[in-house]
C-alpha positions in Angstrom: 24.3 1.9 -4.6 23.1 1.4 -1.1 19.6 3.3 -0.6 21.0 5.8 2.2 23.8 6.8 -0.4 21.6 7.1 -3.2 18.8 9.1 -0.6 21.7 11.8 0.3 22.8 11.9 -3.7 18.8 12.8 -4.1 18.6 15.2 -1.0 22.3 17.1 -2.7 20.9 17.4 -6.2 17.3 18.7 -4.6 19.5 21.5 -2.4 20.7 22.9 -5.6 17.3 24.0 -7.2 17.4 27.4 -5.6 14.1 28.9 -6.3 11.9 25.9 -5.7 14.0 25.3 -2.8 13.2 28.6 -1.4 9.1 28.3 -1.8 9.5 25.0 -0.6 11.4 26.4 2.7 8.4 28.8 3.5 5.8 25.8 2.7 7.5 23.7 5.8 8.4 27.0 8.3 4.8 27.9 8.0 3.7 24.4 8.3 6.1 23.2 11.2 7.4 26.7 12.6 10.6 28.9 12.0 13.8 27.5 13.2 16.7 29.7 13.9 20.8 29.4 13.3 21.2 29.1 17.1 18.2 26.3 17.7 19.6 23.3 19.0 18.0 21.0 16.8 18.6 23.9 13.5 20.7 21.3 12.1 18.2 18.0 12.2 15.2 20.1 11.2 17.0 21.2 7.9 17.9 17.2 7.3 14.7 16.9 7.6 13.3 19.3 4.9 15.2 18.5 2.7 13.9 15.2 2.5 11.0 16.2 2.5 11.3 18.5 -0.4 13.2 15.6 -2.0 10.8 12.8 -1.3 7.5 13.9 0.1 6.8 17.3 -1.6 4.4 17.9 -3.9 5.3 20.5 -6.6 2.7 22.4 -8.5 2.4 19.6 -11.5 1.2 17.0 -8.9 4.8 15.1 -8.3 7.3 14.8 -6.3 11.8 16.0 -6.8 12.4 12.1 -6.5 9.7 11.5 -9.3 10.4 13.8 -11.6 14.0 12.9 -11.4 13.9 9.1 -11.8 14.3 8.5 -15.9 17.0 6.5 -17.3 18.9 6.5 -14.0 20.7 3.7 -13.5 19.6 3.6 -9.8 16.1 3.8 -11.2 14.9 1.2 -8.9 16.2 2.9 -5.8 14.8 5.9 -6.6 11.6 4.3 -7.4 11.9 2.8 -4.0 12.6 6.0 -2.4 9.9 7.8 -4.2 7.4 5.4 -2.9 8.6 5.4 0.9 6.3 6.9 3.6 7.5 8.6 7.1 5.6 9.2 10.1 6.1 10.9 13.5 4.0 9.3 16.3 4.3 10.9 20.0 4.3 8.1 22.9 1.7 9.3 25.3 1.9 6.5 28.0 3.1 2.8 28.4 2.0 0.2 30.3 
């Protein structure tokens, strides 16, 4: 399974844990700011919580959706890989 496939199968099963989904949406509004239905970018901010709920997230116990959900999976590897990935944002100031 290619790693984007197996990233949106991790980002579906992480949408359907309601109530850590829910805590998890008022960690990132209050860390990056409320976004509303009719915000032009509403749709590529929520992509982007969810993967970081699903990848980046620490829960309560110390680890992350991906790790906690890695086991016997036959993508094991993947998700390994994914569990271990790192994002950053950077902001271009000036170029020469």
């Amino acid at each position: 399974m290619s790693l984007q496939a197996l990233m949106e199968r991790v980002i579906a099963g992480a949408a359907s844990h309601s109530a850590e989904l829910v805590a998890a949406r008022e960690e990132w509004d209050a860390r990056s700011g409320k976004v509303f239905h009719d915000d032009p970018l509403y749709e590529e901010r929520t992509a982007a919580f969810l993967e970081w709920f699903a990848l980046e997230r620490t829960a309560s116990d110390g680890t992350r959706y991906v790790e906690r959900h890695v086991g016997d999976d036959a993508d094991r590897d993947g998700l390994t890989l994914l569990s271990r990935t790192h994002r950053s944002l950077f902001r271009v100031r000036e170029i020469d």
